[in-house]
Structure formats: C-alpha cells, structure tokens
C-alpha positions as CSV (number, residue, x, y, z in Angstrom):
1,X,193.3,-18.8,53.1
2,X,189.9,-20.2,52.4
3,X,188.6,-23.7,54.1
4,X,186.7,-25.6,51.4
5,X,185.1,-28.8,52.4
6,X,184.0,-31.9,49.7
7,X,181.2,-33.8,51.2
8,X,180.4,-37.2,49.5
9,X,177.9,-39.5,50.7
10,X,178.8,-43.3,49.7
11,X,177.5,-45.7,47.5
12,X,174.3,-43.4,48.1
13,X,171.3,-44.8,46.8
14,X,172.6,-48.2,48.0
15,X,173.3,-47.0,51.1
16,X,169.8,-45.6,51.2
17,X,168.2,-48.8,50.4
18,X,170.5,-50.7,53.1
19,X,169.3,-47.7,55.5
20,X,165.7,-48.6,55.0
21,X,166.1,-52.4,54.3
22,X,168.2,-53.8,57.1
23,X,167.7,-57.2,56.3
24,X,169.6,-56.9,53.5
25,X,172.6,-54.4,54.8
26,X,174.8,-58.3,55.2
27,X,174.3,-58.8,51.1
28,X,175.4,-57.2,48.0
29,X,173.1,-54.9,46.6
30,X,172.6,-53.1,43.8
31,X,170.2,-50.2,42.9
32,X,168.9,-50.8,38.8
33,X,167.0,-49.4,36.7
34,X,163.9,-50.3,34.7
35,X,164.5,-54.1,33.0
36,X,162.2,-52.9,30.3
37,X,163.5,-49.7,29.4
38,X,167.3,-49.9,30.4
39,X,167.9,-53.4,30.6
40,X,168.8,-53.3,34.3
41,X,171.4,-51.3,34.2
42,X,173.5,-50.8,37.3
43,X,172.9,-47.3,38.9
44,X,174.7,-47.5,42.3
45,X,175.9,-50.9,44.3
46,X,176.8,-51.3,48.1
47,X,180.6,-51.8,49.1
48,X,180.3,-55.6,49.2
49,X,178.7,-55.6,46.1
50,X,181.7,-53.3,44.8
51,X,184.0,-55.6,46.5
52,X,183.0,-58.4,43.9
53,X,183.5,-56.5,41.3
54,X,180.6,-54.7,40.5
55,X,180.7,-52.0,38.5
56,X,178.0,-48.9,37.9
57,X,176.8,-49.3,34.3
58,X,177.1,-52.8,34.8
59,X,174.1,-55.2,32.7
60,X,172.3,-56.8,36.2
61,X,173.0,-59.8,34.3
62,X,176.9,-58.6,34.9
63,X,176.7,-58.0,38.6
64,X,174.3,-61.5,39.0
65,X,177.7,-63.3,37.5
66,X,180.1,-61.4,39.9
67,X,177.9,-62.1,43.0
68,X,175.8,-65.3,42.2
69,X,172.7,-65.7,44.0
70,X,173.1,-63.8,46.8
71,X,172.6,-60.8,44.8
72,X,169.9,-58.4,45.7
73,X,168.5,-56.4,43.1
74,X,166.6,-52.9,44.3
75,X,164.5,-50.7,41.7
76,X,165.6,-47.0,41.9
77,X,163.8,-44.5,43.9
78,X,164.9,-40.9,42.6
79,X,162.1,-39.4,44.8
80,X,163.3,-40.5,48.5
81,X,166.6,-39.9,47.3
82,X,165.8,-36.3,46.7
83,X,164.6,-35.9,50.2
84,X,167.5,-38.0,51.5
85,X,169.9,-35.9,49.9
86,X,167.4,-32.6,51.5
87,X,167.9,-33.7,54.8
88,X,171.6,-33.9,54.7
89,X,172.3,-30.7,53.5
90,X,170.3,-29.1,56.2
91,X,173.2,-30.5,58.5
92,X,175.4,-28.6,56.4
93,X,173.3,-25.8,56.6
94,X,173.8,-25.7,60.2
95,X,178.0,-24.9,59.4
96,X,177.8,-22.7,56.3
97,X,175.6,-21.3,53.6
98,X,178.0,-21.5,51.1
99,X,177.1,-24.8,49.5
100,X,177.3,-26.0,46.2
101,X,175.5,-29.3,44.7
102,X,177.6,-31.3,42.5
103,X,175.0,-34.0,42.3
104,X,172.3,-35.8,44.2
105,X,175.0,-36.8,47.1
106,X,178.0,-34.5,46.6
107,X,178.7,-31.2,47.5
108,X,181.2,-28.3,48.4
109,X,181.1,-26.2,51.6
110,X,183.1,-22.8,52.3
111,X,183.7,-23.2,56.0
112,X,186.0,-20.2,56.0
113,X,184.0,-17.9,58.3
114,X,182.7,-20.9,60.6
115,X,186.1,-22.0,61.7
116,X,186.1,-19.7,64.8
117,X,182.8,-21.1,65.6
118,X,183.7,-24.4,65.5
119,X,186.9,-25.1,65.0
120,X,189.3,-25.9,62.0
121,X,188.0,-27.2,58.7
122,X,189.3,-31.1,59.7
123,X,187.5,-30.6,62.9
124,X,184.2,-29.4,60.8
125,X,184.6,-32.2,58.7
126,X,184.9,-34.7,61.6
127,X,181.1,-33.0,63.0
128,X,179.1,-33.2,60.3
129,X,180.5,-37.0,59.4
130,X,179.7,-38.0,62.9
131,X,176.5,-36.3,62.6
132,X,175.2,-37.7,59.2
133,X,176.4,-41.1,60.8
134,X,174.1,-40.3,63.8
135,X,170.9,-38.7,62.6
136,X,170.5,-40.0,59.4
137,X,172.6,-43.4,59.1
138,X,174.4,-43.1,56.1
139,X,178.0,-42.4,56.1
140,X,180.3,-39.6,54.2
141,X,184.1,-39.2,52.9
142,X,184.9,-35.4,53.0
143,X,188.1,-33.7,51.9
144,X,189.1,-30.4,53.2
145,X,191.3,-28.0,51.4
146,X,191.9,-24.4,50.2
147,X,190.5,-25.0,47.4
148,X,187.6,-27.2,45.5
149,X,189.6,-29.5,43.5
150,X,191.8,-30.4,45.8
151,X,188.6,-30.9,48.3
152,X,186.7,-33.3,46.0
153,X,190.2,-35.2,45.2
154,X,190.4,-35.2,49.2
155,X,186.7,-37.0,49.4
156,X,188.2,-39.3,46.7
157,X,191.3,-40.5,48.5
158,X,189.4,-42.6,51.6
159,X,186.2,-44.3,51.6
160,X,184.0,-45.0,53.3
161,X,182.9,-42.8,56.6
162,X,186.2,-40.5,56.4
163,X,188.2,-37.6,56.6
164,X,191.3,-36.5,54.6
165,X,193.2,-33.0,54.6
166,X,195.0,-32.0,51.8
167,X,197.3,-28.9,52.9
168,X,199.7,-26.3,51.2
169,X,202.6,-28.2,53.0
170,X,201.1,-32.0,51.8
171,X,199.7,-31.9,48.8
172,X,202.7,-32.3,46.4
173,X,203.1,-36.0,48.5
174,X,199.4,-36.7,48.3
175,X,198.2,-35.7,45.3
176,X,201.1,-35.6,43.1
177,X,201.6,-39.0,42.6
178,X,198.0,-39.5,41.3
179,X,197.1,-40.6,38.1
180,X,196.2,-37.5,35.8
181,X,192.6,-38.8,35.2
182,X,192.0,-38.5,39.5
183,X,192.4,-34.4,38.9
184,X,188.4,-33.8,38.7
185,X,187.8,-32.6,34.8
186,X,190.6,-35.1,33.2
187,X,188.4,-37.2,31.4
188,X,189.4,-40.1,29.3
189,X,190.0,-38.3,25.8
190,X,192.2,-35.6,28.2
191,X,193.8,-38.4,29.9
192,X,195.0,-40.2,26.5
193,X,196.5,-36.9,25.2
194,X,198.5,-36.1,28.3
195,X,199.2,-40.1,28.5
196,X,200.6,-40.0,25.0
197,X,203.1,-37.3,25.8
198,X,204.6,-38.7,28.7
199,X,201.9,-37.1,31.4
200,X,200.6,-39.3,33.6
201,X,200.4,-38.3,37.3
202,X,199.0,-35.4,38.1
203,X,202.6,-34.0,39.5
204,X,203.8,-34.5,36.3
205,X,200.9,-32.5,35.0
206,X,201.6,-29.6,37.0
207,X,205.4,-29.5,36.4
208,X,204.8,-29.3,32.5
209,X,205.4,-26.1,30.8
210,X,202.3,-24.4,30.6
211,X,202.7,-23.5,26.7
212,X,202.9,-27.3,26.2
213,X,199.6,-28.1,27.5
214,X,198.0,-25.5,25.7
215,X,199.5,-25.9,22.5
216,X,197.5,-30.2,22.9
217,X,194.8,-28.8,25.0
218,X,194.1,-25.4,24.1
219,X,192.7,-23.3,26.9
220,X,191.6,-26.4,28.7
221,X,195.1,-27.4,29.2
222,X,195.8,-24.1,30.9
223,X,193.0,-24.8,33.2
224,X,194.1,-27.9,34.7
225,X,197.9,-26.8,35.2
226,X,195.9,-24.4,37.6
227,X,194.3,-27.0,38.8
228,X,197.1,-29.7,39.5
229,X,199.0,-26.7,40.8
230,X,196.8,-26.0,43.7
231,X,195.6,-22.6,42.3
232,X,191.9,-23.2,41.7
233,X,190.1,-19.7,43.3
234,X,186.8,-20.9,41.6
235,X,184.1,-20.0,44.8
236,X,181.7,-22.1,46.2
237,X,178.5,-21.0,44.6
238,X,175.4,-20.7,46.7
239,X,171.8,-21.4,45.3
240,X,170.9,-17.7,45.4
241,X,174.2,-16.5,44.2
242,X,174.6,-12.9,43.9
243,X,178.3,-13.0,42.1
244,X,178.3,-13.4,37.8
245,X,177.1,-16.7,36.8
246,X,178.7,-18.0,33.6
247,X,176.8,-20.1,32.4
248,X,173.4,-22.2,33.1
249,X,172.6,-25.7,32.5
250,X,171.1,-28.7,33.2
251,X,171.6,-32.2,31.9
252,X,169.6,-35.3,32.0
253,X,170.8,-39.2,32.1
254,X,167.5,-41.3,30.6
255,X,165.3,-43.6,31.8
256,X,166.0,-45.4,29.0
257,X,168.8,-45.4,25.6
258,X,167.9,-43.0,22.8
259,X,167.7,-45.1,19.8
260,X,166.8,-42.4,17.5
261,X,166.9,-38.6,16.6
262,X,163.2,-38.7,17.6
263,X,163.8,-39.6,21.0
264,X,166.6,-37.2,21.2
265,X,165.2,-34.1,20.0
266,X,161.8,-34.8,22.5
267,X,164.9,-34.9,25.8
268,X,166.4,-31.2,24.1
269,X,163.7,-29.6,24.1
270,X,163.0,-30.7,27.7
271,X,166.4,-29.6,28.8
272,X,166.3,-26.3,26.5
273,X,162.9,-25.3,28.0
274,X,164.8,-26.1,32.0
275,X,167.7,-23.7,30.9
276,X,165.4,-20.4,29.7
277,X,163.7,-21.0,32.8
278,X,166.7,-21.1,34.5
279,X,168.0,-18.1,32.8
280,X,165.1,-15.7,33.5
281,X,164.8,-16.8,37.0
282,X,168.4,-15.8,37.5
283,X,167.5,-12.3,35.7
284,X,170.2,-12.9,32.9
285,X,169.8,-11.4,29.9
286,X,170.3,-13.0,26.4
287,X,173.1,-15.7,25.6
288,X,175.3,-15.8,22.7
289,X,177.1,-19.8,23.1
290,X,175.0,-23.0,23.1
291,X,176.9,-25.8,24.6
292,X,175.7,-29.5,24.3
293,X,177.0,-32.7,26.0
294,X,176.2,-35.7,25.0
295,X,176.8,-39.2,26.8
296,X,176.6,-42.7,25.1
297,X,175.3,-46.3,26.2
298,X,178.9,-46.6,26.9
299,X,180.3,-43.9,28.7
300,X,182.0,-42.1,25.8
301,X,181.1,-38.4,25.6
302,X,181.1,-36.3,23.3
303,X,180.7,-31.9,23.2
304,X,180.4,-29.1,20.8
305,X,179.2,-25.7,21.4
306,X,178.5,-22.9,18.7
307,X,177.6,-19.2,18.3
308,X,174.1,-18.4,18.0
309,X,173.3,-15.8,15.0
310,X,171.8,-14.2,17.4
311,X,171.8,-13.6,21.1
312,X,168.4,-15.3,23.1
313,X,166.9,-16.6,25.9
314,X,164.3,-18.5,24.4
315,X,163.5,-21.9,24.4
316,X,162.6,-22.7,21.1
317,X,165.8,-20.9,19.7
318,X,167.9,-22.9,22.4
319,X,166.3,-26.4,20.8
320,X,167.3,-25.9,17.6
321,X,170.2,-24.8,17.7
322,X,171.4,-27.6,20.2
323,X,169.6,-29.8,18.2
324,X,171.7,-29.1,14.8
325,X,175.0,-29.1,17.2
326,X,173.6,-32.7,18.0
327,X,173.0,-33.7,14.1
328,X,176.3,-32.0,13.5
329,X,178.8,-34.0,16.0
330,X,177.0,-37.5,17.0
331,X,178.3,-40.8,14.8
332,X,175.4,-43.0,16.5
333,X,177.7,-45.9,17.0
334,X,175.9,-46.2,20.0
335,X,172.2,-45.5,21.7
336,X,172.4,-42.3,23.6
337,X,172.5,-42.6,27.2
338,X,172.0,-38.9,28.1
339,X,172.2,-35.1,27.5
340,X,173.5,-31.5,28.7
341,X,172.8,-28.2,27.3
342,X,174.2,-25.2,29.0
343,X,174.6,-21.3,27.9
344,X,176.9,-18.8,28.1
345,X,178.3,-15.8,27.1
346,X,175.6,-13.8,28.1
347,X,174.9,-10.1,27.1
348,X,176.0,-7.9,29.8
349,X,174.1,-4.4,30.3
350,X,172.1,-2.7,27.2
351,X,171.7,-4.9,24.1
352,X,172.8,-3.8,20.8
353,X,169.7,-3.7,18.7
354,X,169.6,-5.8,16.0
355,X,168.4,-4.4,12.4
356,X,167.4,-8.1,11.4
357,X,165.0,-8.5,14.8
358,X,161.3,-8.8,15.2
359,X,160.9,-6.1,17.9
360,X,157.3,-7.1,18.5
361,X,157.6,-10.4,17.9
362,X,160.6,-10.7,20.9
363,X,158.2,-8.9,23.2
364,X,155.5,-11.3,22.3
365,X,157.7,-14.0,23.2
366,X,158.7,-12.1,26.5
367,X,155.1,-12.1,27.7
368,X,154.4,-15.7,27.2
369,X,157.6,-16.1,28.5
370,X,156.5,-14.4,31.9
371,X,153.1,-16.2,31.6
372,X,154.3,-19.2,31.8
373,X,156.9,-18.8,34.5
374,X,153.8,-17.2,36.9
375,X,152.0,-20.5,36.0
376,X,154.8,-22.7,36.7
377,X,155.6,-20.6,39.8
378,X,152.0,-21.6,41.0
379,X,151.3,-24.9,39.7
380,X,154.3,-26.4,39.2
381,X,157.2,-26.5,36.1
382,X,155.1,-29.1,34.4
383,X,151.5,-27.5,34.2
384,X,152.9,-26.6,30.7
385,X,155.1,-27.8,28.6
386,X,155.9,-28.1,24.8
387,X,153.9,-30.7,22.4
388,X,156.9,-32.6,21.4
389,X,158.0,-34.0,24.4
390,X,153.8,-35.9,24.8
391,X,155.7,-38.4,22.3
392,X,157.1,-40.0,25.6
393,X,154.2,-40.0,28.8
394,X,157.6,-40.7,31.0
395,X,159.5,-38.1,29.8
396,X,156.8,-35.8,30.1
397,X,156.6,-36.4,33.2
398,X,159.7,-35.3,34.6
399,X,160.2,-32.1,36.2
400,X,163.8,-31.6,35.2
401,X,164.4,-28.3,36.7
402,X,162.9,-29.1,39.9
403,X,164.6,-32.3,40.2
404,X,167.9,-32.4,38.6
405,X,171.2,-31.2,40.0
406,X,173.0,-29.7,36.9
407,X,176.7,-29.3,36.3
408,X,178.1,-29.6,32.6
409,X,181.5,-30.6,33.2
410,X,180.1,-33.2,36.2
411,X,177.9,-34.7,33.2
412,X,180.4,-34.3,30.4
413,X,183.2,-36.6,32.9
414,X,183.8,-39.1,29.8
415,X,184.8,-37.3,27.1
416,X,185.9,-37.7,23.8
C-alpha cells in the first residue's frame, strides 16, 4: 500500500509577510492586490484576519469593514513567494522525490519507499512540519493517506501546523460524513447536481449506484465514486516524469479583470504559447483536444474543450482554436478573472499523414519552433514572444511558464 503525503502551507503569502514583518504577526493582515488594476482584491489573509471574517476574493474595502482600523493591508509579492515556496520543497526533497506541485504552497509526496528510512508516513509528516516550523517559520497541515485525495482532504481537515491520518480502517468515520463539495474536484455546479438528488456527504456519494452518477455526471460522476470510495491510484507525478502524461497546461489568474475580448485573446495566446513549449519540452507529439477554463470576477467557472481538425503542437493553432471555444461558451455577465488552456489526446507513435497538410510548411514551423526554444533555453522564456500580447507591457512581462504552477482541475475548482 502506497504512503501519500498532502503538504499545505497556511494562509501562505500571509504567513510570509507575518514571517518577514514581525511587528505586524499580533494584527490582521491581508495580502491584495493592485488598487488600480484589481481593486484590492483579497489574495490571501492571516488566521486572525480569517477569524473576522475575511474572506479571499474579498473587496479590501470588505475586509477594512470586518476588521476596522486595525487592518493591515500588504501588496503581493509573487516573486519571494516563489523562492519561499523553493525552499520548502527542498525539505521535501530531503524525504522523497516523488513530488507533485498543486500550487504555489501545496503539494503531494509519495513516501512509500522512505518509510523504512524514517519511519511511518504520520511520523514523516510529523518531521518535515517540525522542520518547516524550525528552519523556515511558517507552518504546514499535511494529510497522510494511500492515496491523493484522501491526502489533500486529510491537509483539509486541521489547520493550522498539523497532522491528520486518514486510514483504510478510518476513513468511512472521517471522511464520510463530509459535505460532497470537501471531496477535491466537487465544485459548486457538481455539488448542486448531486445536492438536488439527495447527495450531499461524501458517504452518501460513494454509496450511490455508480450508473446513477453517470447517467447526471457522465464520466465525471464515475470518477468521483472512485474517489469518495478511497480508490484513487492516480501517482504522484514528479517534474521529470518518465510515465504518459495526459495532458499539459497552464492557467493564469490576472493582474487585473478582463473587460473585453481584447484583453482576453492577448492572456490565450500567452497561455497557448506556455503549453507548446511545454509540450515539446516534454517530447510529445501532436494533440488532438483543446481544453479551456475560464474563471469569472466572481468565482463562477466555466469549461469547454473541442476537437481540433487537425492534430498540432503549435502555438498559433492552440490560440485560435481556444480562442473560438472562448467566443463560443462565455455569456460576459461578468469581467474575466482568469484562464486555463490544457491539451490532450496526444498522437501516440507514427502520425497518420494528412492529405490536406502543408508538409513543408509544418517543417517550417518545426524549425522556428526549435529556434525559439534554444533562444529561450539561453535567454530566457520571454526574449521572444508574440506581437499581440505588447498590447499589455504587464502581461508581457510575465514569464508564465517559468513561474506558474499549472493544474486544470486546481484552476477550474468553481465550476459551472
């Protein structure tokens, strides 16, 4: 039986400003972004702050209300964070190298061969909490499991600075009586569904006929009877992963509210130019599926995918077609808050040729393609990039692929 750890720093960028602020550890605090280009929007607050009812995606004005003048207002720092978030994982570098980001400040770890090493997966757990606590000062909720779900709903259960086990013998009294919408992938639209037939723990979840869920969910419903059922055997992916990837993405939430299809298409063709990067660094050939994921200014998300005519791996093909997927499905009854594109159903082994292809023209593409990646490779992802995203100097500036943790279903939480 596998050991699978969740690792989940708390309130992180809060507790990172605490960390390097102690003058204002006693006071609520909250981390916000830009006033003039997202209002002040709540990103992170500490645990008195959260105490008083502040909430992330909060207006400042909001949290100001909640906690009157006391209040302390900190601009985001996505850069220490990064490094932060580096020099925790090489603590868990020292236990495993089976470890998967799920975000800036969460992430699994496959202890399963380090438990003779140093001890049982609880007793793990215990180590690297005591040692983030020690050498960095921030502290950590980790689950430990047999399996990642159950893991990250572990992490979940007990914050801050814990531990919790959820074993083959406990889980039924510790998870079971959940709500549905604590199993990770329930989002709200799933959770009304399975609300409006009865479903709402996640015990009840599991105990439904299988059929059932599918028949309201479609294959999705089959996929978290798995879940609630303890069966998940998904693996803990490692950075250099050797085993089929499915799919690649990355998604992106903005500096500031998309208020047009302008603005939107200049943030897909960022994220489409990240994902054929990513896909030709990982030596996968052409994919078939484009998925986007699209969040709005309040939390409701929305998701189509669609079959490309044909199979590719290039950016400007990506764009597009995302970009009609996004003129397709969005109502615009709000801004946009952020995006996700992600791939999949990749070509496996020789390609059927096409009779409608450009031969020449692919290889072309190829070449540049390769060009630009040995450029990148030296000077960095942004020493080129594509002339529609110089509409926004900020946006331009980001190195998305460099700096963003992606995970489609992690982005796509809200759902609709």
């Amino acid at each position: 039986m596998r050991t699978i750890l969740h690792s989940d720093l708390n309130n992180f960028y809060a507790s990172v400003e605490c960390l390097r602020n102690p003058e204002i550890r006693d006071k609520p605090v909250v981390v916000v972004g830009s006033k003039e280009d997202r209002h002040g929007i709540v990103l992170a607050k500490n645990m008195i702050a959260k105490n008083l009812g502040v909430k992330t995606g909060d207006v400042y004005w909001e949290a100001k209300q909640k906690c009157g003048n006391t209040l302390i207002e900190v601009p985001a720092d996505f850069i220490t964070y990064l490094n932060v978030s580096r020099e925790v994982r090489a603590i868990y570098e020292d236990y495993t190298e089976r470890i998967e980001a799920y975000g800036i400040d969460e992430c699994w770890l496959d202890v399963t061969k380090s438990v003779k090493a140093f001890g049982s997966g609880k007793e793990i757990a215990e180590r690297i909490r005591e040692r983030i606590k020690q050498e960095i000062g921030l502290t950590v909720s980790i689950g430990v499991s047999w399996n990642k779900i159950f893991a990250k709903l572990g992490s979940d259960m007990k914050k801050p600075d814990a531990v919790t086990e959820i074993t083959p013998d406990n889980y039924k009294q510790k998870v079971w009586s959940l709500p549905v919408e604590d199993l990770l992938y329930v989002g709200s639209a799933t959770k009304r569904k399975l609300n409006r037939i009865g479903i709402k723990t996640i015990g009840q979840l599991a105990q439904t006929d299988e059929k059932v869920l599918t028949d309201l969910l479609g294959k999705w419903g089959s996929y978290i009877h798995t879940f609630a059922n303890g069966k998940d055997e998904s693996p803990v992916l490692t950075v250099n992963e050797e085993e089929v990837i499915k799919s690649i993405g990355n998604s992106l939430t903005v500096y500031r509210d998309l208020k047009n299809e302008d603005d939107v298409e200049i943030v897909i063709w960022l994220l489409a130019d990240s994902v054929a990067s990513r896909m030709r660094e990982a030596g996968l050939n052409k994919a078939r599926t484009v998925q986007l994921y699209i969040r709005d200014s309040k939390l409701l998300g929305y998701q189509k995918q669609g079959k490309l005519l044909r199979p590719t791996n290039n950016m400007n093909d990506i764009a597009k077609f995302a970009f009609k997927l996004f003129k397709e499905i969005y109502p615009w009854n709000e801004y946009v808050r952020g995006l996700g594109i992600s791939v999949t159903d990749f070509i496996t082994g020789n390609e059927q040729l096409d009779m409608f292809a450009d031969i020449a023209k692919d290889e072309k593409q190829k070449r540049l393609d390769n060009a630009i990646d040995k450029l990148r490779a030296k000077y960095g992802n942004n020493i080129i990039q594509s002339a529609v995203v110089f509409k926004d100097p900020k946006l331009r500036d980001l190195d998305i692929k460099g700096e963003h943790v992606i995970h489609p279903y992690s982005f796509f939480k809200n759902n609709k």
